[in-house]
C-alpha positions, 0 to 999 in steps of 0.5 A: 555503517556508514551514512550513505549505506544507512540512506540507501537501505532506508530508500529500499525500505521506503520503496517496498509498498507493494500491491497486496499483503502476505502470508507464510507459503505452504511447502507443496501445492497452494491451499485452495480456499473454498468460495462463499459464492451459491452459483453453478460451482459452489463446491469449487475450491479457489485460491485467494488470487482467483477470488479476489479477481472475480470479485470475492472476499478472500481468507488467508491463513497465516501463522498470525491467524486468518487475514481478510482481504477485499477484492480491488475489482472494479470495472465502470464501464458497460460491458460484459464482465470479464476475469483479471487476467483478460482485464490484464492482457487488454492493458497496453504495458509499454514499459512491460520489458522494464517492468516484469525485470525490476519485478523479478528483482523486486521479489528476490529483494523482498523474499530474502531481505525485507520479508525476513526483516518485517517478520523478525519486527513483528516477532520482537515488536508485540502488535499493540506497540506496532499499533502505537508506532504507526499512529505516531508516524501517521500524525508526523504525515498530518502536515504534509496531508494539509498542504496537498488537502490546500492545493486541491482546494479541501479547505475543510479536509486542511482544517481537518489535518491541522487540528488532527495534528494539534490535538494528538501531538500534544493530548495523544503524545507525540501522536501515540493515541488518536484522540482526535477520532475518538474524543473529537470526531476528527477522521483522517483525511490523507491527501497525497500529491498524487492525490491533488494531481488526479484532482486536477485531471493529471492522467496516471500514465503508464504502468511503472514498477520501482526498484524495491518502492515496487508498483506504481505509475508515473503519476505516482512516482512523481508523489512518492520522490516528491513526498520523500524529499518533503518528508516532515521527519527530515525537516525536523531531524537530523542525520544519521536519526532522520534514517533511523526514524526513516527506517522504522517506519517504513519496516513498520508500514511493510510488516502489515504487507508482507505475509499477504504479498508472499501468499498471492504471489505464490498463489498467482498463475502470472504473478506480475500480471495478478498484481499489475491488474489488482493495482490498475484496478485500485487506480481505477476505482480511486479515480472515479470516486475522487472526480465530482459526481454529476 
C-alpha cells in the first residue's frame, strides 16, 4: 500500500466522528424500548430515537451489553416545547442539497468499511487494552489542549494541560495510566480550536457534513482541518508511522460510536434529520455553557 492510499484511508477514519454511538441492528422491525416517564402513555413503548428526542435516557441492547445514552436536548429559550423533528424543520439547512448527499454516502461508508473495521478492532482488542490506547492518544492531545486553553485566555485550564502532560507521559508511561486525576486531582481540560472560537463569539455557521469525518459546521470544520495539520503525532513522527498511529486512533476513537450510530440511524424515521437536530442541539447546549454567566 502505498503512502498516499495509507494517508487517504487514515483521513476517511479521522473523519468518521459521527453524532451518536451504535448497535447491532435486529433483522425485522425495531425493538421498541419502554420509557421510564409515569405520564398519560406510561405503558407506551418508544424506540431510542424517540426518547432522546423528548428528553429521555435511552437503553440500547447490544451484543456488548446495554449502552446508556443521555439525550442532547436542549432548548434555552421561553417557549412551548416542541418534539426534535419540528425543532429540525424550523432550521434553515441551506446546505441541505449537500448535506443529505454526503450523508447518504457517509452512511454507505460506515456500514460497509468502517463499522465492520471498528468491530473486528473491538473483537481483537480486548476493552482494557482499548482503555489504555485511548489515554495514550489522549495525553498525545495535552499540547494542543494547551495551546487553544492559552489563546482563550484559561491560563489555569493551560496549566492544568501541561502538568497533565508532565506527569502521565513520564509516571503513566507514555500516557497509558492516568495518575494526574487519580494521584493528583488533575481533571481534563480539553480545549479545542473550535472551542477557543466560540469563546471569542465566532457564530457556528451553517449546518455542514464532511465526507466520512461526518456532521459538523463551518466553525467546526475549520477546528478539525486545523487540529489535523497540527496534530502532535505528526510533529514528532514520521511517515509512513505518523499514518499507522493516525489510524489506530481514529479506529480506536469510532469503536466507541459505531453500535450506538447503526442502532439510531436504523431507529430513526428521518435519519439525517434525527442526527442533524441531536448535533444542533449539542451545539446549542455547549455555546451557553462556554459563554460567561451573568
Amino acid at each position: 500500500m502505498t503512502s498516499n492510499t495509507t494517508l487517504s484511508l487514515i483521513l476517511l477514519l479521522l473523519l468518521s466522528g459521527c453524532a451518536s454511538q451504535p448497535q447491532t441492528p435486529p433483522e425485522d422491525t425495531p425493538a421498541p424500548i419502554t420509557s421510564q416517564s409515569t405520564d398519560d402513555s406510561a405503558n407506551a413503548e418508544l424506540t431510542a430515537s424517540e426518547q432522546l428526542s423528548s428528553g429521555k435516557t435511552a437503553t440500547i441492547e447490544t451484543s456488548q451489553g446495554k449502552i446508556e445514552i443521555e439525550p442532547t436536548v436542549v432548548d434555552m429559550a421561553e417557549r412551548a416545547p416542541a418534539t426534535g423533528e419540528e425543532q429540525a424543520q424550523q432550521y434553515n439547512d441551506p446546505l441541505e442539497g449537500w448535506n443529505r448527499g454526503t450523508f447518504a454516502f457517509n452512511h454507505f461508508t460506515y456500514t460497509y468499511a468502517l463499522i465492520p473495521l471498528a468491530k473486528g478492532y473491538e473483537y481483537i482488542t480486548p476493552a482494557p487494552v482499548r482503555d489504555k490506547i485511548g489515554n495514550a492518544f489522549s495525553n498525545i492531545r495535552e499540547p494542543l489542549s494547551m495551546l487553544n486553553n492559552l489563546a482563550a485566555g484559561e491560563l489555569k485550564d493551560a496549566g492544568t494541560n501541561l502538568g497533565r502532560f508532565l506527569i502521565n507521559t513520564t509516571i503513566g508511561l507514555l500516557g497509558l495510566f492516568d495518575p494526574a486525576t487519580a494521584w493528583f486531582d488533575l481533571p481534563e481540560a480539553k480545549q479545542s480550536i473550535a472551542d477557543t472560537l466560540a469563546g471569542y463569539g465566532v457564530a457556528p455557521g451553517p449546518y455542514l457534513v464532511l465526507p466520512i469525518l461526518g456532521q459538523n459546521n463551518v466553525r467546526g470544520s475549520t477546528s478539525v482541518v486545523s487540529e489535523y495539520l497540527l496534530d502532535p503525532i505528526g510533529q514528532v513522527t514520521n511517515p509512513p508511522d505518523t499514518y499507522y498511529l493516525q489510524g489506530v486512533d481514529a479506529v480506536d476513537s469510532f469503536s466507541d460510536r459505531a453500535r450506538v450510530y447503526e442502532e439510531l440511524y436504523r431507529q430513526a424515521e428521518d435519519p439525517y434529520l434525527y442526527f442533524r437536530n441531536q448535533f444542533l442541539q449539542g451545539v446549542k447546549r455547549d455555546d451557553h455553557f462556554s459563554q460567561p454567566q451573568q
